[in-house]
TORMARNU-125500 format. One line per field, with one value per residue (C-alpha): residue number from 1; residue in three letters; x, y, z. Coordinates in steps of 0.05 Angstrom, whole numbers, always signed. Layout:
residues N
resi = NUM / ...
resn = ALA / ...
east = X / ...
north = Y / ...
up = Z / ...
end
This chain:
residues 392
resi = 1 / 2 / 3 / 4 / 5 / 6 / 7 / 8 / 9 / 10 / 11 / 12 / 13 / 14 / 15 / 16 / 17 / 18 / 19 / 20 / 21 / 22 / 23 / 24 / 25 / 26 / 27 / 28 / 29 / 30 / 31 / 32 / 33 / 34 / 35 / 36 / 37 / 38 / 39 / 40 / 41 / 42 / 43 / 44 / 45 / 46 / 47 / 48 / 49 / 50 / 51 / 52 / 53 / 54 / 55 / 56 / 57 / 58 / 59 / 60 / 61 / 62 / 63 / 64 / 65 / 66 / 67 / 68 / 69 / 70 / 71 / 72 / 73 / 74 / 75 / 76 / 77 / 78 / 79 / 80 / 81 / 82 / 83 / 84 / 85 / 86 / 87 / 88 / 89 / 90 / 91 / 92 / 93 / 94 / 95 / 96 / 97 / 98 / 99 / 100 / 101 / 102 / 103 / 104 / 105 / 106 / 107 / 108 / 109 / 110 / 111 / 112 / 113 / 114 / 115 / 116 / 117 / 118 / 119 / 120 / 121 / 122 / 123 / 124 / 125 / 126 / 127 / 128 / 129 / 130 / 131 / 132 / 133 / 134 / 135 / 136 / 137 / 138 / 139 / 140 / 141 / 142 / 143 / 144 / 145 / 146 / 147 / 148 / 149 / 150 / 151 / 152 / 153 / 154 / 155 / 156 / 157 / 158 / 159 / 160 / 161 / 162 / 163 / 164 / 165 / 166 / 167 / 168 / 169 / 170 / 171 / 172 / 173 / 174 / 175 / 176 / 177 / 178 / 179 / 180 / 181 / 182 / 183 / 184 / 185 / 186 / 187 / 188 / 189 / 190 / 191 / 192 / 193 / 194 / 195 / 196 / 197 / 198 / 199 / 200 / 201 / 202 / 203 / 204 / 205 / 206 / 207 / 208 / 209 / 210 / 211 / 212 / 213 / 214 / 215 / 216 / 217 / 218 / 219 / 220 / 221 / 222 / 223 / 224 / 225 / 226 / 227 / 228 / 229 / 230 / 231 / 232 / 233 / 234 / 235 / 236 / 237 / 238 / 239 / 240 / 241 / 242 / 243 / 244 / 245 / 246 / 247 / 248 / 249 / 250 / 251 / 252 / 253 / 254 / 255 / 256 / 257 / 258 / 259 / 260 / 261 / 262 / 263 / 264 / 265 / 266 / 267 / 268 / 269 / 270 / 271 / 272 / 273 / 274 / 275 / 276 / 277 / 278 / 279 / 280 / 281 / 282 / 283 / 284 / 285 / 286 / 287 / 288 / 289 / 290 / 291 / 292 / 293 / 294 / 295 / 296 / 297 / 298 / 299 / 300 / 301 / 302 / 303 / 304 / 305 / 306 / 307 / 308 / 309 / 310 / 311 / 312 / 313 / 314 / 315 / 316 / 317 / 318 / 319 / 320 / 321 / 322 / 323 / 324 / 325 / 326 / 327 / 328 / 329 / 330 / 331 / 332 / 333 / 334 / 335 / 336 / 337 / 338 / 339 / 340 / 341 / 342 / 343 / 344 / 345 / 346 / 347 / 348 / 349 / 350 / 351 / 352 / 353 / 354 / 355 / 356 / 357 / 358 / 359 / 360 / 361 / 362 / 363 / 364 / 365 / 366 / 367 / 368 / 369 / 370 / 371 / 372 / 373 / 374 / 375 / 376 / 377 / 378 / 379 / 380 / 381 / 382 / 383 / 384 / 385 / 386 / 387 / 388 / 389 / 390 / 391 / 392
resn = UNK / UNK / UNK / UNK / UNK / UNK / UNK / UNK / UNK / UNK / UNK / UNK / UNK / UNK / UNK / UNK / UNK / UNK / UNK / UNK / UNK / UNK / UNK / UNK / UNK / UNK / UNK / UNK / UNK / UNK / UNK / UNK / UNK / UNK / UNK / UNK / UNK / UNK / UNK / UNK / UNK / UNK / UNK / UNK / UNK / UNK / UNK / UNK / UNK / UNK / UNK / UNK / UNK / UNK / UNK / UNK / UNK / UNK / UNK / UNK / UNK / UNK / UNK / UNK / UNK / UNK / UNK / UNK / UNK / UNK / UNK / UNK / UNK / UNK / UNK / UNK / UNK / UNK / UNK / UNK / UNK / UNK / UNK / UNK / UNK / UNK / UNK / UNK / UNK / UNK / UNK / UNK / UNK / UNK / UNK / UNK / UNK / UNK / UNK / UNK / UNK / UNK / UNK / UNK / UNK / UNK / UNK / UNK / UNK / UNK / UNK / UNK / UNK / UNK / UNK / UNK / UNK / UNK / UNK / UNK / UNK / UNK / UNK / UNK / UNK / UNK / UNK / UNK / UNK / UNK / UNK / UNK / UNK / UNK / UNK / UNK / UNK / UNK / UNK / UNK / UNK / UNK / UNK / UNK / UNK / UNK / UNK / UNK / UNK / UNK / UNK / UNK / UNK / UNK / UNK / UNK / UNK / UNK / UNK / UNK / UNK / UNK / UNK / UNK / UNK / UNK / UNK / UNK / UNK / UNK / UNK / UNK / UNK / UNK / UNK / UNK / UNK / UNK / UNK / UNK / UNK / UNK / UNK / UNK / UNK / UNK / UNK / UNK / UNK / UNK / UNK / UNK / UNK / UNK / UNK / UNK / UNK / UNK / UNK / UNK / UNK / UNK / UNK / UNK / UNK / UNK / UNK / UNK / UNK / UNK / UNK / UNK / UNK / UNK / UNK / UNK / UNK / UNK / UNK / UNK / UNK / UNK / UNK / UNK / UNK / UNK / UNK / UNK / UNK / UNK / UNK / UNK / UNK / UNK / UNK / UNK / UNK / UNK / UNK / UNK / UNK / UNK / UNK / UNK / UNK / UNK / UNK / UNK / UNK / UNK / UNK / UNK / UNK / UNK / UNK / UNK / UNK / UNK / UNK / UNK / UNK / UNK / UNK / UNK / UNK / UNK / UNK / UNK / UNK / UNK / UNK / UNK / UNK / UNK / UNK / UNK / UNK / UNK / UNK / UNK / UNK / UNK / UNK / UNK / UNK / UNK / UNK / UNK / UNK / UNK / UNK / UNK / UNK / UNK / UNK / UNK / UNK / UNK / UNK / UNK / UNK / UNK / UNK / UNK / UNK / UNK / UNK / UNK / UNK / UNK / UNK / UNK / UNK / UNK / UNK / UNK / UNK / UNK / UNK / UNK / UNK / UNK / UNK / UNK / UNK / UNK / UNK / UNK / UNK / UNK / UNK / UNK / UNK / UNK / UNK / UNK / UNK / UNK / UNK / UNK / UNK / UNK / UNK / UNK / UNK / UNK / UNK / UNK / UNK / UNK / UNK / UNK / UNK / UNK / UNK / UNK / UNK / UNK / UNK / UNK / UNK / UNK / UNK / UNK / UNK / UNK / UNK / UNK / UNK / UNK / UNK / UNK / UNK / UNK / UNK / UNK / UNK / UNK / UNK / UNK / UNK / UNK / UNK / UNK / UNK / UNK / UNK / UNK / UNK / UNK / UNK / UNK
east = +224 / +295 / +342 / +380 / +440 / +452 / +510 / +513 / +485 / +428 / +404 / +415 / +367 / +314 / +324 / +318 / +250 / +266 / +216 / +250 / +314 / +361 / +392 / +434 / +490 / +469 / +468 / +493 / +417 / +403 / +326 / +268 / +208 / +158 / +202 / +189 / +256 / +274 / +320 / +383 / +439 / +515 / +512 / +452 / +406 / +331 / +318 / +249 / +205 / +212 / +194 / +240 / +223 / +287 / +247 / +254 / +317 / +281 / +282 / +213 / +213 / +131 / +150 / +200 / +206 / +180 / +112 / +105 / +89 / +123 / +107 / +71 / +1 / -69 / -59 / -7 / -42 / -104 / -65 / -42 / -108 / -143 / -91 / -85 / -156 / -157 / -124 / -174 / -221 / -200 / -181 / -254 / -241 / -292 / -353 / -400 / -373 / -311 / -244 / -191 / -119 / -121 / -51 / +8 / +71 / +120 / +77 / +33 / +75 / +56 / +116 / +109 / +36 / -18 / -86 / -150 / -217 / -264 / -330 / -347 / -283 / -216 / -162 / -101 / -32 / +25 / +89 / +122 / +98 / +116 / +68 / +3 / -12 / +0 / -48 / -99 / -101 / -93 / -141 / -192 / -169 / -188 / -255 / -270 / -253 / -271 / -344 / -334 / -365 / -305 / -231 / -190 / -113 / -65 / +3 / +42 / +103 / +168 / +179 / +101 / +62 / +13 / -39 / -61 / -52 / -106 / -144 / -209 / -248 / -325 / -366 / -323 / -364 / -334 / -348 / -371 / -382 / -342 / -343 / -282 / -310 / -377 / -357 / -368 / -328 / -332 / -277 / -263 / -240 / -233 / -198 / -116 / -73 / -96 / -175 / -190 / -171 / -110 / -125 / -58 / -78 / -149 / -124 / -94 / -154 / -189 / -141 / -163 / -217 / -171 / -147 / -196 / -246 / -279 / -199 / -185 / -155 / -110 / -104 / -48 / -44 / -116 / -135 / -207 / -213 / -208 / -165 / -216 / -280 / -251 / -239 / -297 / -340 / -295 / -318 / -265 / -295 / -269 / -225 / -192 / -168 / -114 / -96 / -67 / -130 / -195 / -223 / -208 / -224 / -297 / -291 / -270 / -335 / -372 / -349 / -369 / -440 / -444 / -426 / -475 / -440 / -462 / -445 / -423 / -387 / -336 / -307 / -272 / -238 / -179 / -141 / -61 / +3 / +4 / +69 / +40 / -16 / +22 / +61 / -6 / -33 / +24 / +20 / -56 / -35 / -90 / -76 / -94 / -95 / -74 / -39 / -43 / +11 / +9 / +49 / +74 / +143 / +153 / +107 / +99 / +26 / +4 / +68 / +106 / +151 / +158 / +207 / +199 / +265 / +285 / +224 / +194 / +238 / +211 / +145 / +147 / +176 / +114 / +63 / +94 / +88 / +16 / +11 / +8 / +46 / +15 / -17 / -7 / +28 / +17 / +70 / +71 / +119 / +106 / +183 / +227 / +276 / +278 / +306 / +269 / +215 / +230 / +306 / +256 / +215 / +271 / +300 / +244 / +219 / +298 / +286 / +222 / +253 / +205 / +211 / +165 / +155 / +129 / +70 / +51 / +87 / +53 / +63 / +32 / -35 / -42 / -72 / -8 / +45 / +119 / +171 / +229 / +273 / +248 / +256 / +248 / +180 / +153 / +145 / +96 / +115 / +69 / +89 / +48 / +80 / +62 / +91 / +133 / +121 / +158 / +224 / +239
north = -551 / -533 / -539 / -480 / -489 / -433 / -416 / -429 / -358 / -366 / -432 / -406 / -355 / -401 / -443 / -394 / -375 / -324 / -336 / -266 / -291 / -230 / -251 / -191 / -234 / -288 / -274 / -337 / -368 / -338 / -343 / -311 / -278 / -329 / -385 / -445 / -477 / -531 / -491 / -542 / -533 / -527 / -603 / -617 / -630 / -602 / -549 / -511 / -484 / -423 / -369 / -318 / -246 / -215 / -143 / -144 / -179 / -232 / -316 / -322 / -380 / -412 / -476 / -514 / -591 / -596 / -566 / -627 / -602 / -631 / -558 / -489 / -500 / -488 / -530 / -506 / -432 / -465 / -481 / -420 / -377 / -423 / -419 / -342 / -340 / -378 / -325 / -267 / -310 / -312 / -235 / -232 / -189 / -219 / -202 / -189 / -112 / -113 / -96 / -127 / -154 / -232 / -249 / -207 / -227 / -272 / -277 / -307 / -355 / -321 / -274 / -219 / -218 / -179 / -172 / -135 / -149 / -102 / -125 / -179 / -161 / -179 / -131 / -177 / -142 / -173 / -139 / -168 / -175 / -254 / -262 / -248 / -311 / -343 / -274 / -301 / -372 / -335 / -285 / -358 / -389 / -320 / -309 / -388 / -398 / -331 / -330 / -265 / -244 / -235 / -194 / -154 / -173 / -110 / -112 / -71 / -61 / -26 / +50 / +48 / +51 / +113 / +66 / +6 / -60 / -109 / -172 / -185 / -251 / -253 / -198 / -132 / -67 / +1 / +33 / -2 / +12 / -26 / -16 / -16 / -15 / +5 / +57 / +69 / +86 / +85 / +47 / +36 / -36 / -13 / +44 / +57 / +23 / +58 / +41 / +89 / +51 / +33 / -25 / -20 / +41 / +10 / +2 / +68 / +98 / +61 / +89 / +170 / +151 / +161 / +225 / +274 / +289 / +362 / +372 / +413 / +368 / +381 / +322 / +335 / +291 / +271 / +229 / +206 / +227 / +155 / +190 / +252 / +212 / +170 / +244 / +275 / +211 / +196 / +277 / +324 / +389 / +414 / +371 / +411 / +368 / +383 / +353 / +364 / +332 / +369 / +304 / +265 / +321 / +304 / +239 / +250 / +297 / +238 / +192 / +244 / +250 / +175 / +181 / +236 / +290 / +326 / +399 / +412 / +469 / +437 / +398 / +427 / +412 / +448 / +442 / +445 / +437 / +418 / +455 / +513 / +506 / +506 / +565 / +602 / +572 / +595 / +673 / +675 / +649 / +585 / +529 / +454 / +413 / +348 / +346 / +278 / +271 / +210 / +227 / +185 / +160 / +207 / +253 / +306 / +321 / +381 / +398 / +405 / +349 / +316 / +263 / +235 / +233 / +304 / +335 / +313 / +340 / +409 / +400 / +369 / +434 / +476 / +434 / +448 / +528 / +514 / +465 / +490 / +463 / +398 / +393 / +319 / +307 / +247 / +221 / +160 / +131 / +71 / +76 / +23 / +50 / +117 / +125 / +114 / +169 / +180 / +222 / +253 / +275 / +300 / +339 / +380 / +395 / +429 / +468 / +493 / +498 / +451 / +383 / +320 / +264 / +195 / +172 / +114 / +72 / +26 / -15 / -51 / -90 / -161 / -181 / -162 / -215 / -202 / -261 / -250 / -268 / -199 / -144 / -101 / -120 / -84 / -13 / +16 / +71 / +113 / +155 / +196 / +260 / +307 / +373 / +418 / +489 / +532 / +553 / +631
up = -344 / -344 / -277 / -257 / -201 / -154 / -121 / -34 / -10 / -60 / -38 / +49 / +26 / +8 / +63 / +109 / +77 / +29 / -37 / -72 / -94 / -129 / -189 / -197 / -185 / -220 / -293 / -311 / -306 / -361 / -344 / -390 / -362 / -340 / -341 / -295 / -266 / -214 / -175 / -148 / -92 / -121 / -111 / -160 / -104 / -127 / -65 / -97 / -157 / -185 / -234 / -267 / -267 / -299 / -311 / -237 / -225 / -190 / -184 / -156 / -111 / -105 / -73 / -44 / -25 / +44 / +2 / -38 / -109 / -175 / -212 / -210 / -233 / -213 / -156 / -122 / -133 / -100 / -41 / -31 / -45 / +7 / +68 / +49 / +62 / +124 / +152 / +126 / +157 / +225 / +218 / +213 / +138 / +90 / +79 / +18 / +13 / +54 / +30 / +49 / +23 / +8 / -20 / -7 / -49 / -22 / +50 / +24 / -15 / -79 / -92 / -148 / -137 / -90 / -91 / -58 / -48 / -53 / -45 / -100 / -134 / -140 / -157 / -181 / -182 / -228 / -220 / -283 / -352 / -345 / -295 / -326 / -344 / -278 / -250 / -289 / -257 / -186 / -205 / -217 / -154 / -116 / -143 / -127 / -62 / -40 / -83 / -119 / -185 / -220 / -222 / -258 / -266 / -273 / -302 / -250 / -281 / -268 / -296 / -305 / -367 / -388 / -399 / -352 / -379 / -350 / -359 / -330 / -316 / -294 / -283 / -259 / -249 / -267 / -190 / -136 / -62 / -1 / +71 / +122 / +198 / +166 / +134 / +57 / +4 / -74 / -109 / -184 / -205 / -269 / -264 / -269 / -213 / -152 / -142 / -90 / -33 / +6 / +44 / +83 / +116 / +156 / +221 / +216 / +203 / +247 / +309 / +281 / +329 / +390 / +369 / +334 / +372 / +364 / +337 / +271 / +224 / +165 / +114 / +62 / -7 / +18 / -46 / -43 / +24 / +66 / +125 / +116 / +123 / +183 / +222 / +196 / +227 / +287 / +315 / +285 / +291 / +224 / +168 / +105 / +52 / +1 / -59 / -130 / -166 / -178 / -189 / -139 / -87 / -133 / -107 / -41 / -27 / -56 / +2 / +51 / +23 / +31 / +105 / +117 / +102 / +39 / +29 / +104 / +120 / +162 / +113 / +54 / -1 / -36 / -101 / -96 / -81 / -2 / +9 / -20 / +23 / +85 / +70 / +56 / +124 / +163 / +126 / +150 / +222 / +216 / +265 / +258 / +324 / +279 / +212 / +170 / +120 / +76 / +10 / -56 / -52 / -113 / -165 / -211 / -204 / -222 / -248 / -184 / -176 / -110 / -81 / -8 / +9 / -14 / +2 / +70 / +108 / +95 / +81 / +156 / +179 / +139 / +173 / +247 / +234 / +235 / +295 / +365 / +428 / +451 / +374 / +330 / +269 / +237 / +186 / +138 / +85 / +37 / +17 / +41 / +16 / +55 / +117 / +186 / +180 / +253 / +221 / +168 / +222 / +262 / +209 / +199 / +261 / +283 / +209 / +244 / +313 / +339 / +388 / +378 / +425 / +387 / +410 / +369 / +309 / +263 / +200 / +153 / +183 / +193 / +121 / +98 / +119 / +102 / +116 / +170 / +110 / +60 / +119 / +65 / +46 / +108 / +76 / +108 / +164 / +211 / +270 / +318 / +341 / +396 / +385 / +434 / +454 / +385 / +406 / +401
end
């Protein structure tokens, strides 16, 4: 294992607990993907471990000397799978078909990596080519210490391939089902990078409770339906939800019929664009009481191309022509690099000459730790709005 020097800011960084170092500036490593490195002060002083990640301009930075390790290897991993679990554990998270996040990135001490449970599976994320075959001894470590059957490690990569590239160890199942506060949903392990499930958005599904009761609910870019089914359970008297995919509007009805809800009238399902949904709603003068917008950072399904930044702004506006005074908008972003979604809010509510009060922010939930050091990692944004009477 080679030593690498790095200049003053570099080494601050990791000593103030920063574990994604940016090498941008620091082409003079010269590091290859997967490398292992000592990583020394300007003074030749040994200051950590790392791993180079060059696809993603990163020194990834697994240990440093107060954590007493002479390399990355199984046992370091092990260390960090079992204190990452601790903390599931007194979140009260596992259980035989719970889903839950067990190691997020560099808060967990395991940067460039994440990974889901879901049930008796593991759902290991690499974000760099070079990392697979560390995943795979992570992905080992995981399924021991938290009993699984077995996991699937996918190659998340930058720019995103057509086809998923993934390993697998033990037994994986092509669907399965897994509960979040007792309710079920189908999830496929197997499938491309998104299973079915975002476990960042529990809590926030969990707090629909407070809000939809015997309410109307609009749920734009709906997916499989998690935000739907939480509503439709929690009281809402009717939930509509839109999204590009036939099939996963398939899927979402399936996760209604396993909550009860098979084939019942107040809860639909419709194919399309959302924006062109809106505009449709507003023509025919329908009203939702609460509007739940959780959109991709970017897309070009169904061949309407969609960027968060660009495009929020008015699609927030559409949604408040169909809201009435005293009705609830609810907004998220997984972009960190957006700006505050409260100024995206704001901009489209004066296009549709509307005021909003914030009731409620929230982030990312307590199985996903992100160090004071990587402000950045924090992506997740949600804001409540109450809407204003619609100016004339």
């Amino acid at each position: 294992m080679r030593s690498v020097a790095v200049p003053g800011f570099a080494s601050q960084f990791i000593a103030g607990g920063g574990r994604d170092l940016d090498i941008t500036r620091l082409a003079q490593l010269g590091l290859t993907a997967g490398e292992h490195v000592r990583v020394t002060d300007e003074n030749g002083d040994e200051i950590a471990l790392g791993i180079g990640d060059p696809e993603n301009a990163r020194l990834r930075i697994f240990a440093t000397l107060a954590d007493g390790f002479p390399k990355i290897d199984g046992a370091l991993i092990g260390w960090r799978v079992e204190r990452a679990l601790a903390l599931r554990t007194q979140l009260g998270l596992p259980g035989p078909d719970h889903a839950y996040r067990i190691v997020h990135g560099a808060g967990d001490g395991l940067p460039g990596f994440a990974c889901d449970v879901l049930g008796r599976t593991a759902v290991v994320y690499a974000y760099a080519d070079g990392l697979r075959a560390l995943g795979k001894q992570l992905a080992e470590a995981i399924v021991g210490f938290a009993r699984l059957d077995g996991a699937v490690i996918k190659l998340r990569a930058r720019g995103g391939a057509s086809e998923v590239v993934q390993d697998t160890i033990g037994t994986v199942p092509e669907t399965a089902v897994v509960t979040e506060h007792g309710i079920p949903f189908e999830v496929h392990p197997l499938g491309g990078l998104n299973v079915g499930l975002f476990t960042d958005m529990r809590e926030h599904r969990l707090g629909l409770r407070r809000l939809v009761a015997g309410k109307r609910v609009l749920n734009l870019f709906s997916y499989t339906g998690a935000l739907s089914v939480a509503a439709a359970r929690a009281g809402a008297a009717t939930v509509t939800s839109v999204d590009t995919s036939a099939g996963v509007n398939a899927w979402a009805a399936s996760n209604f019929g396993r909550s009860g809800f098979t084939n019942d009238p107040r809860f639909t399902f419709e194919t399309g664009d959302a924006s062109r949904f809106l505009a449709r709603a507003a023509r025919d003068k329908e009203q939702y009481d609460l509007i739940l917008i959780d959109p991709p950072g970017s897309s070009s399904a169904g061949g309407v191309s969609w960027a968060l930044g660009r495009d929020y702004p008015d699609l927030i506006a559409k949604a408040a022509a169909v809201i009435p005074t005293d009705g609830l908008l609810w907004l998220a972003s997984n972009a960190a690099d957006v700006g505050a979604l409260g100024k995206l809010a704001h901009k489209g509510l004066r296009t549709a000459n509307r005021t909003g009060a914030i009731l409620e922010q929230g982030g990312l939930p307590p199985d996903y730790p992100t160090l004071v050091a990587q402000p950045s990692d924090r992506y997740l944004q949600v804001a409540l709005l109450r809407l204003g009477t619609v100016s004339t």
